[in-house]
C-alpha positions in Angstrom: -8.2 30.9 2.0 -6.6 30.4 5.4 -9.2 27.6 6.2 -7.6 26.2 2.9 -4.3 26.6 4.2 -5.2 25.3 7.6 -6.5 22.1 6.1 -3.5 21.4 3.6 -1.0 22.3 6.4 -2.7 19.2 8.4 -2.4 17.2 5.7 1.0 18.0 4.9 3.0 19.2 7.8 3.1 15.6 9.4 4.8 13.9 5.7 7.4 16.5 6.0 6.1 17.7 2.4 4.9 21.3 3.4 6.2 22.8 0.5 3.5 20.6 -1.8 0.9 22.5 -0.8 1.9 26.2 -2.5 1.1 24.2 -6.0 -2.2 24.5 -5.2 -1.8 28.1 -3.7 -0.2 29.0 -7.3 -3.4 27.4 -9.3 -6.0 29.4 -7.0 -3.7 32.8 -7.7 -3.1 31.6 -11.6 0.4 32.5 -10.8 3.4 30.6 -9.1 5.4 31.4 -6.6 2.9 34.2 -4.5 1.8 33.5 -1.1 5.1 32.7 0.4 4.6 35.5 3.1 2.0 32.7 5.5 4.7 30.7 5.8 6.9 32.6 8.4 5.5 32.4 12.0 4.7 28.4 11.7 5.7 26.4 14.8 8.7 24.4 13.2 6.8 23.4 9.9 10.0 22.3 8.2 13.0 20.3 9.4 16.8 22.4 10.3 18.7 20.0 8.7 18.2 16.7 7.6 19.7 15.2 10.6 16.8 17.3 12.3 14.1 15.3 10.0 16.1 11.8 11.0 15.5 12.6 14.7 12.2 13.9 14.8 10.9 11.1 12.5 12.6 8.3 14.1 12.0 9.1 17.5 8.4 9.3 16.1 8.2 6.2 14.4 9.6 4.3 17.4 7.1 5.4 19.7 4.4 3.6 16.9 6.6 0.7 17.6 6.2 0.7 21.0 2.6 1.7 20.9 1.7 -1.6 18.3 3.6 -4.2 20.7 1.8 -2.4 23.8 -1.6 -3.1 21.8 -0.6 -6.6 20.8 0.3 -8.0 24.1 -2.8 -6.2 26.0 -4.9 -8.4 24.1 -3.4 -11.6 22.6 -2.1 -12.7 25.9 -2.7 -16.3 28.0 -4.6 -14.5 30.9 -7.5 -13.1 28.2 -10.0 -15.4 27.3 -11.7 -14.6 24.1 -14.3 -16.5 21.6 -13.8 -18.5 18.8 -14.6 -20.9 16.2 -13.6 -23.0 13.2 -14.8 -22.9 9.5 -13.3 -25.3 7.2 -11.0 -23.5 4.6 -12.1 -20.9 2.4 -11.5 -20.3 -1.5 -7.7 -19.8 -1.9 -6.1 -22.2 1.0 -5.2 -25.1 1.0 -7.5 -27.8 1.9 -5.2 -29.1 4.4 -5.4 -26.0 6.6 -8.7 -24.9 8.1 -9.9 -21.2 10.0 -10.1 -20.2 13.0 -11.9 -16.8 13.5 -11.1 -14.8 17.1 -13.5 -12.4 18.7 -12.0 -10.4 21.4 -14.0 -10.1 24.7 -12.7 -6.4 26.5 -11.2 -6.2 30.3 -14.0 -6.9 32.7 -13.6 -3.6 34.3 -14.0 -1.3 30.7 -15.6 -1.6 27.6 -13.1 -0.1 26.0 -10.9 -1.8 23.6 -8.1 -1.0 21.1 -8.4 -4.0 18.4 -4.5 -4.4 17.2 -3.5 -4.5 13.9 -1.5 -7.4 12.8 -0.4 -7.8 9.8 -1.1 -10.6 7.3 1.2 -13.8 8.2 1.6 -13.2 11.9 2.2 -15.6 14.0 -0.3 -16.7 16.5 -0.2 -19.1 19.0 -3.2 -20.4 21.0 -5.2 -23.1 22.9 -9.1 -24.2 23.4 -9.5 -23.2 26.6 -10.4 -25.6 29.2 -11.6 -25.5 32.5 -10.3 -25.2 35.3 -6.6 -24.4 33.7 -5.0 -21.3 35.1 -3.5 -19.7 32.0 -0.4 -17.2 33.0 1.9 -15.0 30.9 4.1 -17.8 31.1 2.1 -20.6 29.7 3.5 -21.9 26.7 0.1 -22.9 24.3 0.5 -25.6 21.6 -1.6 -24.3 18.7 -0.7 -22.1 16.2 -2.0 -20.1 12.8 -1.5 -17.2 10.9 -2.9 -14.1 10.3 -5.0 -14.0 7.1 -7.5 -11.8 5.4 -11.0 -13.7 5.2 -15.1 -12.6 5.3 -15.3 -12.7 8.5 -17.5 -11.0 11.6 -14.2 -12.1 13.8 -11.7 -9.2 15.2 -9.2 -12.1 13.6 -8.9 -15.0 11.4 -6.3 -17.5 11.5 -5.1 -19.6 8.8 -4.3 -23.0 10.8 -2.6 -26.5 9.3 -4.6 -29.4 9.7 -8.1 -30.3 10.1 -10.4 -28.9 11.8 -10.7 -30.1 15.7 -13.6 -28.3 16.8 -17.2 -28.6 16.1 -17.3 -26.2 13.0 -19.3 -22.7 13.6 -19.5 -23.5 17.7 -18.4 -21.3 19.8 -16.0 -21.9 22.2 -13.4 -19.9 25.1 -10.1 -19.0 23.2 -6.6 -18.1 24.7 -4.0 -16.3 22.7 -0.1 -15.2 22.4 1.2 -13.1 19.8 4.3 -10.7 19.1 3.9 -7.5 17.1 4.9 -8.1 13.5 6.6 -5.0 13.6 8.3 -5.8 10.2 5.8 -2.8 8.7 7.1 -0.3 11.0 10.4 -1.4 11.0 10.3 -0.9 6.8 9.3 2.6 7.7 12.5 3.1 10.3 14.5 1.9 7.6 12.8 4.5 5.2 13.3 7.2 7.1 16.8 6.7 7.9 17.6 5.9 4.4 16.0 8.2 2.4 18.8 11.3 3.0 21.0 8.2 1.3 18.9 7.6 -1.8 19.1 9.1 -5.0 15.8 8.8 -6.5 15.9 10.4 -10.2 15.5 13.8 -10.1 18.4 13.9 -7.6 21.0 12.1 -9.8 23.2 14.6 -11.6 21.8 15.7 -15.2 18.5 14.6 -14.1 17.7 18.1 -12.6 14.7 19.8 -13.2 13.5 16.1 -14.5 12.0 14.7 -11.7 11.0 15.7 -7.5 14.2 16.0 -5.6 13.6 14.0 -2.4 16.4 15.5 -0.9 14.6 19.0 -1.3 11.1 17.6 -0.2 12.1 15.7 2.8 13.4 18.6 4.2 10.3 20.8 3.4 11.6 24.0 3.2 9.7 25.1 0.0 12.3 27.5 -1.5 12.3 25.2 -4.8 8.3 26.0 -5.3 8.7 29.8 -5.3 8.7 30.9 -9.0 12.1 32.3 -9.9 14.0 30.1 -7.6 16.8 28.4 -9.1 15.4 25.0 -7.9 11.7 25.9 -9.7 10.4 23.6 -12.6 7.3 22.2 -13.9 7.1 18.6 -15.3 4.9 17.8 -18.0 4.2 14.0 -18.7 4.2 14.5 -22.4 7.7 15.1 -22.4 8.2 11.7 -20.5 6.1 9.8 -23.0 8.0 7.0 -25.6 4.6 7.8 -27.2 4.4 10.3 -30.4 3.0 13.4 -30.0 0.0 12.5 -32.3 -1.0 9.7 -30.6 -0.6 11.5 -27.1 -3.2 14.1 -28.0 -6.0 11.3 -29.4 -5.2 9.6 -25.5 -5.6 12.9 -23.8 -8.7 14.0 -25.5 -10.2 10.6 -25.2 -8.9 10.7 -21.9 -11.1 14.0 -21.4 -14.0 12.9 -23.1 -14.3 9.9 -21.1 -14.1 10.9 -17.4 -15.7 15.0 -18.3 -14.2 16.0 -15.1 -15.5 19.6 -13.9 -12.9 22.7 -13.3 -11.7 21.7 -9.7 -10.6 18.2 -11.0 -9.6 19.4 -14.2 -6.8 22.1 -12.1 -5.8 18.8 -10.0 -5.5 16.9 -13.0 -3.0 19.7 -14.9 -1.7 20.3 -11.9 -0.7 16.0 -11.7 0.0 15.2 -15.6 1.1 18.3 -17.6 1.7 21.1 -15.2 3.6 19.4 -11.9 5.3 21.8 -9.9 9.0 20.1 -8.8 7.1 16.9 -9.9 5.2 16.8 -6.4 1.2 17.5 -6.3 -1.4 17.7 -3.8 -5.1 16.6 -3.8 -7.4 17.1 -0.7 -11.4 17.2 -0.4 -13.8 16.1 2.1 -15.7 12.8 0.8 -17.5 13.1 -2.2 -15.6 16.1 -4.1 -14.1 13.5 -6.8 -11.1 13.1 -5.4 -11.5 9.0 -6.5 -12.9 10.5 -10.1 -9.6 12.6 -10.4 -7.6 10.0 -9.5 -8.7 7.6 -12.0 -8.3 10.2 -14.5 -4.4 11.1 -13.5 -3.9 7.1 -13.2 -5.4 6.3 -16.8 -4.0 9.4 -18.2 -0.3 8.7 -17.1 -0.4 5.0 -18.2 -2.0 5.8 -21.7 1.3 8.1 -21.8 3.8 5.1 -21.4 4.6 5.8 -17.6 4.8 2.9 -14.9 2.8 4.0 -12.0 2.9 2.4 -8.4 -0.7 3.0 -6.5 -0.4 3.1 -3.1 -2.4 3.6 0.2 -2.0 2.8 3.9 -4.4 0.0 3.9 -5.1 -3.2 1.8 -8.8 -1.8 1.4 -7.9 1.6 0.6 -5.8 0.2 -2.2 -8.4 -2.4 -2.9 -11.1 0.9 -3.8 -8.7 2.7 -5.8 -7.7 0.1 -7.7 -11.2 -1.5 -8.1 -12.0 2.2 -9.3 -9.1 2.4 -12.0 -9.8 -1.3 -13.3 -14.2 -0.2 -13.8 -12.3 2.4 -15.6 -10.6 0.4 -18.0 -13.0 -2.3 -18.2 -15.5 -0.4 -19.9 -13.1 1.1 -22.4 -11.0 -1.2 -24.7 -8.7 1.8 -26.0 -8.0 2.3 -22.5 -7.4 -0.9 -21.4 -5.0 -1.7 -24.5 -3.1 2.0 -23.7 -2.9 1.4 -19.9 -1.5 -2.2 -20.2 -1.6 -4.8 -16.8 -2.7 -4.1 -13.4 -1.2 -5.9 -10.9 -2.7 -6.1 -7.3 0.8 -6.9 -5.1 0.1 -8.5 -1.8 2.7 -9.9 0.8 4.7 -13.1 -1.5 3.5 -15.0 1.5 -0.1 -14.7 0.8 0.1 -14.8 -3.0 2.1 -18.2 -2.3 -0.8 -19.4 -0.4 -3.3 -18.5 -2.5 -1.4 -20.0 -5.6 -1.3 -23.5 -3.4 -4.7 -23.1 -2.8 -5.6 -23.7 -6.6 -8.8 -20.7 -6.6 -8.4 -17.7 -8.2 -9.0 -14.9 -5.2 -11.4 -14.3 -2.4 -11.1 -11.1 -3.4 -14.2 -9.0 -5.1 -15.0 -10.3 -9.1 -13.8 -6.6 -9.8 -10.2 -7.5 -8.6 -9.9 -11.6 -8.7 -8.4 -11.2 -11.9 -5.7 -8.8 -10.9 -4.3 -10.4 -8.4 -0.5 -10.9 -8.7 -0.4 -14.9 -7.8 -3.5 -15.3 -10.4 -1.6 -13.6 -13.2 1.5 -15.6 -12.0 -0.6 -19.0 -12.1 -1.9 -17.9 -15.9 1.6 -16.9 -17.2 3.0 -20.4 -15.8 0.0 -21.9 -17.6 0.8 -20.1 -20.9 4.6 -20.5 -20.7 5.4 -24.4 -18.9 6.7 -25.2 -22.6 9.5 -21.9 -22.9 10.1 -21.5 -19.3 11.4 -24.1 -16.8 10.3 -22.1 -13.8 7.1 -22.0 -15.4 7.2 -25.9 -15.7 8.2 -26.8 -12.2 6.1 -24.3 -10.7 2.8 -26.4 -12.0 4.6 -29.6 -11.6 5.3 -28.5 -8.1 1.9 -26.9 -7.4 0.1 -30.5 -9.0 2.4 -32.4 -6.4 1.3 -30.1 -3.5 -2.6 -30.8 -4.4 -1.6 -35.2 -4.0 1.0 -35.0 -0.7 2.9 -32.5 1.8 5.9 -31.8 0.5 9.3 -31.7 2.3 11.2 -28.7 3.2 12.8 -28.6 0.6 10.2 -28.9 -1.6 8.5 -25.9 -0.3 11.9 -23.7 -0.9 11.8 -24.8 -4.9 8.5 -24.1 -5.1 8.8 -20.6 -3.2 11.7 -20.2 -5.8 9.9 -21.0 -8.3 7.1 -19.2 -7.6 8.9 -15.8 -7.2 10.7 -16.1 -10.9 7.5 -16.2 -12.4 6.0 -13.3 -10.5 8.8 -11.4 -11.6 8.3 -12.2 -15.0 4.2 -10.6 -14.1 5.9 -7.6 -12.9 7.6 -7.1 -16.0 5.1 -6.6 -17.8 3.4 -4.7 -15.5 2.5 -1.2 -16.0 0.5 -0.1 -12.8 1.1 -2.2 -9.5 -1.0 -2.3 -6.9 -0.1 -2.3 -2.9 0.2 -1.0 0.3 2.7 1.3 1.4 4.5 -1.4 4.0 4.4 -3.8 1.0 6.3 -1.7 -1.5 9.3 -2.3 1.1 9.3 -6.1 -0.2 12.3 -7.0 -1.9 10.5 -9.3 -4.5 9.0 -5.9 -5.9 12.3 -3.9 -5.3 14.3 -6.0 -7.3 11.7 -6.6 -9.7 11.9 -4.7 -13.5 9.0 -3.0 -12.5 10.2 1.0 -12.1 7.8 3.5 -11.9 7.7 6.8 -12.7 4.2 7.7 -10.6 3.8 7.2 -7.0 -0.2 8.0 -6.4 -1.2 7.5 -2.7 -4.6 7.3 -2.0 -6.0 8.2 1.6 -2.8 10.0 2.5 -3.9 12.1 5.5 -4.0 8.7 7.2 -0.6 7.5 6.8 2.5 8.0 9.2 5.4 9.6 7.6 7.7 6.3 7.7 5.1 4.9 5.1 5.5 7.7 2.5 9.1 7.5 2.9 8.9 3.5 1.9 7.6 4.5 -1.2 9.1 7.6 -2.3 12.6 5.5 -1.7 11.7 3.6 -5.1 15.2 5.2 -7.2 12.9 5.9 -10.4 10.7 7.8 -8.8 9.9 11.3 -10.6 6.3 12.4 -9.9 4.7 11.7 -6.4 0.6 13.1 -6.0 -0.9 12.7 -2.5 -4.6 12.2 -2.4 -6.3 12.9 1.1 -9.0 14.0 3.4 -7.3 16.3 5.9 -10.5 16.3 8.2 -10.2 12.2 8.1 -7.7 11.3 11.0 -6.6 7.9 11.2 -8.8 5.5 12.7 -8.3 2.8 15.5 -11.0 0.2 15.7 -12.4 -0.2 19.4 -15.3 -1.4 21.6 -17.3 1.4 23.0 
């Protein structure tokens, strides 16, 4: 038991959601509210005040800040040379832009380097390098691209306009300059800071008892999960459901005929749909315990109930798994895929504008091509260019883009276009799909799509700021957390 405790206190302590953990402490005892007593003697577990949780956390997240713009310039600055090369554009882009992929070469005196993380759309400038050019901190280099996602051996792809300039697949010396996108961590900042201010809906008045209370979690204390406490409730998803009690039994028990979980995932799986303790629960398991099997199950379950769920992880490919995971699910199982409705996989509107230019459906896996917002977004302007007159000028826009470069103004319509009929996907969305940073975007925000459910995936690997992003989202009622508390985070290097 206290190596239990040990782990879920790893996993826990750095969210700020301590008290998550003792709903797992009351399913091992069969009795809430016991095993309070452990808690006393922890070095500053919880947060004073919530002034207190501001400081800490910010003061945190800055230092990230810091650290990522440190990375950044170490590497992607005029006096490194790397490697690089050109492929023409892939599936999804334009055919007017072309790649170029970037392999960084360490310092001369170490092997070791810290890859940064950039996110998608970054700004990247860079040159061929020639010969004989001294290239300082100060040198200003004429090229430029953007950060993309592609198949690529590369440390980093660029998304370049124009044609390609360089023998394709050759080799050549690279020089780079980039500033930190810190737009992610900056989202998180603003999280953090905000989330004392937000009234998510267990916290609005006559909603008590109905949803978590964020103000209560943030601060960790715990009091609420003792049983007896006045702040103590259990949520049960039935009672959430639009959907009659009849037909919510034939979903469960298909539900539990379909994914036969043993009794460990069947406790997490109570313990996340019918028996959720202040609306907050905790899943943690070294790899290949079922934590992915569980989550499918709690996922499926709560959509088949009539609840909007928001899936999210620190990482477009630990969303990409758990979403590839939850759409095998319903793809074998047509009563589940007509209960659980769309799945939408939300990237930045950037991208998805891209890709929509680009005429191909994804260069994303066959499993999640389909799911992809801007291919749902092309379909419904297909289906609706007669009813909808953002639906018409998007395609008469997009067809125009595919004959000429369009003007400035051009590219705003189309952009505006665009984002009306994404909302229009999100509207009919009942699970999205994205990373924590990304559920800061305002296209999503202001979007009718309100969950209920906030399931994050990998959560032992995500800073605190991140969390915060998504437990900001007003409707909010039932947050799960799904980690490995023996997994840190990684950082990619050269050893």
């Amino acid at each position: 038991m206290e190596w239990y405790k040990k782990c879920l206190i790893a996993l826990a302590k750095p969210f700020g959601l301590l008290p998550v953990i003792l709903d797992f402490f009351a399913l091992l005892k069969g009795k809430a509210g016991e095993g309070l007593g452990w808690l006393h003697g922890l070095n500053s577990p919880v947060f004073f005040d919530d002034n207190d949780r501001v400081c800490r956390l910010l003061k945190a997240s800055k230092n990230e800040r810091y650290q990522q713009q440190r990375e950044v310039l170490d590497v992607l600055n005029p006096t490194r040379c790397h490697e690089g090369w050109c492929t023409e554009s892939n599936f999804g882009l334009p055919a007017s832009t072309h790649l170029v992929h970037i392999k960084f070469s360490p310092v001369r005196s170490s092997n070791d380097l810290v890859i940064p993380r950039l996110p998608e759309g970054t700004k990247v400038h860079f040159e061929w390098a020639t010969e004989g050019i001294h290239y300082s901190m100060e040198t200003k280099l004429a090229k430029q691209g953007a950060v993309t996602q592609s198949d690529s051996n590369a440390d980093l792809v660029l998304r370049v306009t124009g044609q390609v300039t360089q023998a394709v697949g050759v080799r050549f010396p690279i020089v780079t300059f980039a500033v930190a996108n810190t737009m992610p961590i900056d989202a998180q900042i603003e999280a953090l800071g905000e989330a004392s201010n937000v009234f998510v809906f267990g916290d609005r008045p006559g909603n008590e008892g109905q949803g978590l209370s964020l103000r209560r979690t943030l601060l960790a204390h715990g009091t609420e999960l003792e049983y007896g406490n006045q702040g103590y409730f259990t949520l049960d998803v039935r009672q959430m459901s639009p959907i009659s009690p009849e037909n919510q039994q034939e979903r469960l028990e298909h539900i539990w005929h379909t994914f036969r979980l043993d009794e460990t995932q069947r406790r997490a799986f109570m313990a996340s749909v019918t028996q959720i303790v202040c609306g907050v629960s905790l899943i943690q398991g070294p790899p290949g315990t079922g934590k992915s099997s569980t989550a499918k199950a709690i996922v499926c379950a709560a959509a088949a109930l009539g609840c909007k769920i928001l899936l999210v992880a620190g990482s477009n490919k630990g969303i990409d798994n758990l979403a590839e995971t939850v759409i095998k699910a319903l793809r074998r199982d047509e009563r589940l895929q007509h209960w659980c409705g769309q799945l939408v996989r939300f990237r930045t509107p950037r991208y998805q504008l891209e890709r929509a230019r680009g005429g191909e459906s994804s260069d994303e896996g066959d499993n999640l091509s389909n799911y992809q917002a801007h291919v749902l977004t092309i379909k419904y302007a297909h289906e609706h260019a007669t009813t909808d007159k953002y639906a018409r000028s998007l395609m008469e826009r997009l067809a125009a883009d595919k004959q000429r470069l369009l003007s400035r103004e051009e590219r705003k319509c189309l952009k505006g276009d665009y984002e009306r009929c994404v909302l229009e996907v999100l509207e009919n969305a009942k699970i999205v799909a994205t990373t924590l940073s990304n559920a800061s975007q305002d296209l999503l925000r202001s979007s009718s799509f309100k969950p209920d459910f906030v399931v994050c995936d990998e959560a032992a690997q995500c800073q605190e700021g991140e969390i915060a992003i998504a437990l900001t989202m007003p409707s909010t009622r039932i947050m799960v957390l799904i980690g490995d508390p023996q997994q840190p985070a990684t950082r990619a290097r050269y050893t």
